[in-house]
C-alpha positions in Angstrom: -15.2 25.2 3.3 -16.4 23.8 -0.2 -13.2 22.9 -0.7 -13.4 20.5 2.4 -16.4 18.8 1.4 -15.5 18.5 -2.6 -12.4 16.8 -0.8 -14.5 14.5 1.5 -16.8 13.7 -2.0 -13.6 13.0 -3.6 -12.8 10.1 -0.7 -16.0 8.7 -0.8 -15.8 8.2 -4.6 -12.1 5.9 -4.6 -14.4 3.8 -5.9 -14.5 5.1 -9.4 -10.9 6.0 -9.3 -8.4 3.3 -11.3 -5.1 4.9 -9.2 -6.7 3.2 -5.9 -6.6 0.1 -4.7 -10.7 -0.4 -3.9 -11.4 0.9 -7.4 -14.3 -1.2 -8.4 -12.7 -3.6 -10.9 -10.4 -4.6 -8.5 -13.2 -5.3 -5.7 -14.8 -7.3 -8.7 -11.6 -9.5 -9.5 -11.2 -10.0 -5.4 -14.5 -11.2 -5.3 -14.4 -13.1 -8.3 -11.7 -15.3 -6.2 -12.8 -15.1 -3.3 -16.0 -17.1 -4.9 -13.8 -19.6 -6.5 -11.6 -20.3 -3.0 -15.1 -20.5 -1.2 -16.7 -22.9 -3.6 -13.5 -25.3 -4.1 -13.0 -25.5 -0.4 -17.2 -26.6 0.2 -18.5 -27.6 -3.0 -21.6 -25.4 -2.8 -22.7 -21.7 -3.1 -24.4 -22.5 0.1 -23.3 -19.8 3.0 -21.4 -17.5 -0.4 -23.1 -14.3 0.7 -22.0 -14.2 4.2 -19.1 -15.4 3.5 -18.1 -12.5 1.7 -19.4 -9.8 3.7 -19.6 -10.9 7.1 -21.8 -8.2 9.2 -19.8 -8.2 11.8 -16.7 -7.1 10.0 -18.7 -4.9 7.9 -19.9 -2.9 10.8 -17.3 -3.0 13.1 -16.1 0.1 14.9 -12.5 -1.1 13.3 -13.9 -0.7 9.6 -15.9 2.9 10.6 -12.6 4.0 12.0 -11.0 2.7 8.5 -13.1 4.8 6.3 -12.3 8.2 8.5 -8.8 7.6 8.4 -9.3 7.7 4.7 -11.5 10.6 4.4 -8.5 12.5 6.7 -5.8 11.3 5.0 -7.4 12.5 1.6 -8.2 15.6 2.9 -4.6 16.3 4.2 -3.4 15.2 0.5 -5.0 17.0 -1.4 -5.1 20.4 0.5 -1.4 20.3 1.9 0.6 17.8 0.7 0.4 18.3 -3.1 -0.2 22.0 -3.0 3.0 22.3 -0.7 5.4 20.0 -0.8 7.4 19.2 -4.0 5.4 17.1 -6.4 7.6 14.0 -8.5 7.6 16.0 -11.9 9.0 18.8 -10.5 11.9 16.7 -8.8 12.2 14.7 -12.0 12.6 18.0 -14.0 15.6 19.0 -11.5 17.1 15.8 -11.1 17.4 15.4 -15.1 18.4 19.3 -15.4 20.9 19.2 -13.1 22.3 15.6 -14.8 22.4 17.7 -17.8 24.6 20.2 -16.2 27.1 17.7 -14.6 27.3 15.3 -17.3 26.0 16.8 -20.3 23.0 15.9 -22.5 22.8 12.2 -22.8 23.7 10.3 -26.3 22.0 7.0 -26.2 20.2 5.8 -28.5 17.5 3.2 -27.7 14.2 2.3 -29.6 11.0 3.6 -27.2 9.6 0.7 -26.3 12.8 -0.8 -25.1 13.4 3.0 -23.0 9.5 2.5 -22.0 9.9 -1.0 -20.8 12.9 0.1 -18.8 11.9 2.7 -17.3 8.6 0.8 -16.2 10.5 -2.3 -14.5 13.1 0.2 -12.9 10.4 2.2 -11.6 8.3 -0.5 -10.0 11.7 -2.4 -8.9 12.9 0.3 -6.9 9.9 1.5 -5.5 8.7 -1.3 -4.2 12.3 -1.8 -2.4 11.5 1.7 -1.4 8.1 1.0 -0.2 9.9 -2.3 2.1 12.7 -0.1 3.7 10.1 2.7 4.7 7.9 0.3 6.3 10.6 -1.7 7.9 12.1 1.3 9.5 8.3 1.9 10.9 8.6 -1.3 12.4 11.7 -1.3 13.9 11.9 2.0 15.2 10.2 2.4 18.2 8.8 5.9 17.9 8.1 5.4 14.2 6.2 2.1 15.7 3.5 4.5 17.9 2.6 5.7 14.6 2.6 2.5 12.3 0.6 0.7 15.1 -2.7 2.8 13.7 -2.7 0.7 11.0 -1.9 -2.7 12.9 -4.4 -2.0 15.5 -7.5 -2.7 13.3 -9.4 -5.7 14.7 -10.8 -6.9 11.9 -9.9 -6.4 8.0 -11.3 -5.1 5.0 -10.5 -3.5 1.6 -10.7 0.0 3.5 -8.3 -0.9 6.2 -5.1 -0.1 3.5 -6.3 3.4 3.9 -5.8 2.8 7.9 -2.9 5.0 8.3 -1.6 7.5 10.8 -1.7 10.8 8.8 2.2 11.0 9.7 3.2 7.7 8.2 0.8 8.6 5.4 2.8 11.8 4.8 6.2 10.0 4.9 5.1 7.7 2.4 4.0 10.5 0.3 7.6 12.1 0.4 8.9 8.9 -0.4 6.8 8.6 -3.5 8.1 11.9 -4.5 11.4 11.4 -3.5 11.4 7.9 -5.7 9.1 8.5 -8.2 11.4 12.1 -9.4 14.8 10.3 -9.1 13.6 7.7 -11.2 12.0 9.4 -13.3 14.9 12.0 -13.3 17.4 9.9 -14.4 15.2 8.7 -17.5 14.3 11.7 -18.0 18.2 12.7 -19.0 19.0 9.3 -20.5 16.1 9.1 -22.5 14.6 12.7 -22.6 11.4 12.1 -24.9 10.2 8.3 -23.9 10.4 8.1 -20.3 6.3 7.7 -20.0 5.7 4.2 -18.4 3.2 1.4 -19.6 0.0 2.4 -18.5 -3.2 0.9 -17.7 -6.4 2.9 -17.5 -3.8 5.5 -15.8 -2.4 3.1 -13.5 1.3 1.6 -13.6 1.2 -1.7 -15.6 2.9 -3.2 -12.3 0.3 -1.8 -9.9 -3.1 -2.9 -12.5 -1.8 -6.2 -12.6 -1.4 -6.5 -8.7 -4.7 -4.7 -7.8 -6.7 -7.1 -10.3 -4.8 -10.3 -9.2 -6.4 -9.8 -5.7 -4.6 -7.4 -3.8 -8.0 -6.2 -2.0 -7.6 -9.5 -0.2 -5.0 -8.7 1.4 -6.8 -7.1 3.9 -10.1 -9.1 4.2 -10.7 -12.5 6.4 -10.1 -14.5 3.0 -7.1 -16.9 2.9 -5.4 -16.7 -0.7 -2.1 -18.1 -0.7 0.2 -18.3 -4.2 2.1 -21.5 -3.1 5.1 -21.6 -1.4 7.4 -21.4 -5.1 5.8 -18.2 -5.7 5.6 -17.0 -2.5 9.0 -16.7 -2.5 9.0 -13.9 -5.6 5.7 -12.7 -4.8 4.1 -11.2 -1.6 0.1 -13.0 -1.4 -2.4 -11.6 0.3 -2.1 -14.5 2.9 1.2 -13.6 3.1 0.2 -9.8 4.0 -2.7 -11.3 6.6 0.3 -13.0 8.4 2.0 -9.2 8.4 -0.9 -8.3 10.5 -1.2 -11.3 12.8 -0.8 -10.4 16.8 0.8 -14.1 16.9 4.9 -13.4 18.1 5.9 -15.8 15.6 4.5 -13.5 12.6 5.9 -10.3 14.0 7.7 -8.2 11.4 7.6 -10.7 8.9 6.5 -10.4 5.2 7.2 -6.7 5.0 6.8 -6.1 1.3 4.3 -5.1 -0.8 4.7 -6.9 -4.1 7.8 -8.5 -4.5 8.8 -10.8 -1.3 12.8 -11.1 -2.6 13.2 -7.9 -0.3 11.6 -10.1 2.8 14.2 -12.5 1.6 17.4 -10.5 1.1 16.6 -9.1 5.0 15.3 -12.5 6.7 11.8 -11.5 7.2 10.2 -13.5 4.8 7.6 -16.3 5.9 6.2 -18.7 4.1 2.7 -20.2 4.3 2.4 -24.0 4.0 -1.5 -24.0 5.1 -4.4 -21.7 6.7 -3.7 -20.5 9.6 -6.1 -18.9 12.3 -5.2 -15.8 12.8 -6.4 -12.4 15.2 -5.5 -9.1 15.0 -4.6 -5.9 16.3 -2.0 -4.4 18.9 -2.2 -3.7 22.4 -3.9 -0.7 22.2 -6.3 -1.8 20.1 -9.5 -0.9 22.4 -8.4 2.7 22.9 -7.8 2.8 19.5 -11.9 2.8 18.9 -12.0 5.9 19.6 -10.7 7.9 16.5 -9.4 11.3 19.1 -7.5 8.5 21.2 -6.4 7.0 17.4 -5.1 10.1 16.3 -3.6 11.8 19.5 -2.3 8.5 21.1 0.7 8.4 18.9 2.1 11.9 19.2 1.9 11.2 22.9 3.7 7.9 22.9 6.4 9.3 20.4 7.3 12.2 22.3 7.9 10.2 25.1 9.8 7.6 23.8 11.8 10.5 22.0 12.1 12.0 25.6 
């Protein structure tokens, strides 16, 4: 039991914690823009604070339902997940022994920083195009969709609604992280065996710093931050992630990807902005989805059937 509530603490403090996305600095730097869009659009401070948190978004049932999906999926993390299922550096460790066995010990010799800064890019490369295959697979397959559609049925958006995930799809995107994360790190591990260590930031992978404090909270809020359609192209913006979520046909399964937008563009479901759009949200079974037992249990049900 005192291991269920030090794991509920633990949710209610991602706050302090660098390795999440609503880490405080990163709130800060959203905000921070947020202002500076709200300001060059009207030319006054005038209306700032409820801009910014709107009480109807704040205290929506949407948002409440948010934060318990994130206290669950914690707890499910850090009392089954880790403790039972293969963690990355164990994986990593295999991989690179068993690359040892079939090929022998590697004999390259390359300066650390340059193995360092290799390993960092590869890593954040191909998890990222892991990251878009997994998600488009949860779009496109139907019973993969029942489960998905917890996080696409939140009627309004905030910073908390990236924790809004199905504790299924929030365990298959833990396996992929493992799965990703030791193969990488595997192979570096053999190639290079004592600088494999990415650039780090407070903790964090340089990649994932930069895109948390260039706004990423925003991609789940109400405010429109677009990159321009030249970047747009390279880069996924958070207007770019609030058209993801749109319930408008035309935005369906588009802008998959969760940094880099060149996967969108290698499969065709990249879009564009060219200029504000006004955008709702949410699924179908949105309403049901208020209540968290309906949230959770809705899914299996729909799944089984479709698998049926």
């Amino acid at each position: 039991m005192n291991e269920i509530f030090t794991t509920i603490k633990e949710a209610l403090l991602y706050f302090f914690h660098p390795d999440e996305r609503i880490y405080f600095p990163y709130l800060v730097s959203s905000v921070v823009i947020a202002i500076l869009l709200f300001v060059a659009s009207n030319k006054t401070f005038k209306g700032i604070w409820t801009y910014l948190f709107p009480y109807k978004r704040v205290f929506h049932i949407s948002t409440a339902n948010d934060v318990f999906l994130l206290v669950i999926n914690h707890m499910l993390t850090v009392l089954l997940y880790v403790p039972f299922l293969f963690n990355a550096i164990l994986l990593a460790y295999l991989i690179s022994e068993e690359m040892n066995d079939l090929f022998g010990y590697s004999s390259l010799k390359t300066a650390s920083t340059t193995a360092v800064v290799l390993y960092s890019v590869v890593f954040f490369v191909v998890g990222d195009l892991s990251r878009y295959l997994l998600h488009l697979l949860l779009h496109k397959i139907p019973f993969l969709w029942e489960f998905h559609k917890v996080h696409h049925s939140a009627e309004v958006l905030t910073p908390i609604t990236v924790y809004r995930s199905h504790p299924i799809e929030s365990l298959m995107f833990h396996l992929r992280g493992v799965v990703v994360g030791g193969l990488v790190s595997g192979i570096f591990l053999w190639l290079y065996p004592s600088s494999i260590d990415p650039y780090m930031i407070w903790g964090v992978h340089v990649g994932a710093f930069v895109f948390n404090l260039l706004g990423a909270n925003l991609r789940h809020s109400h405010v429109w931050f677009s990159f321009g359609s030249i970047l747009e192209r390279v880069f996924i913006s958070p207007a770019q992630h609030l058209i993801h979520h749109s319930n408008n046909p035309k935005h369906h399964n588009k802008n998959m990807g969760s940094e880099l937008a060149i996967w969108d563009w290698m499969f065709k479901t990249l879009y564009i902005t060219k200029g504000k759009e006004d955008l709702s949200f949410g699924v179908q079974e949105s309403a049901e989805h208020r209540n968290f037992f309906k949230l959770i249990v809705q899914p299996f049900v729909k799944a089984f059937k479709i698998k049926r």
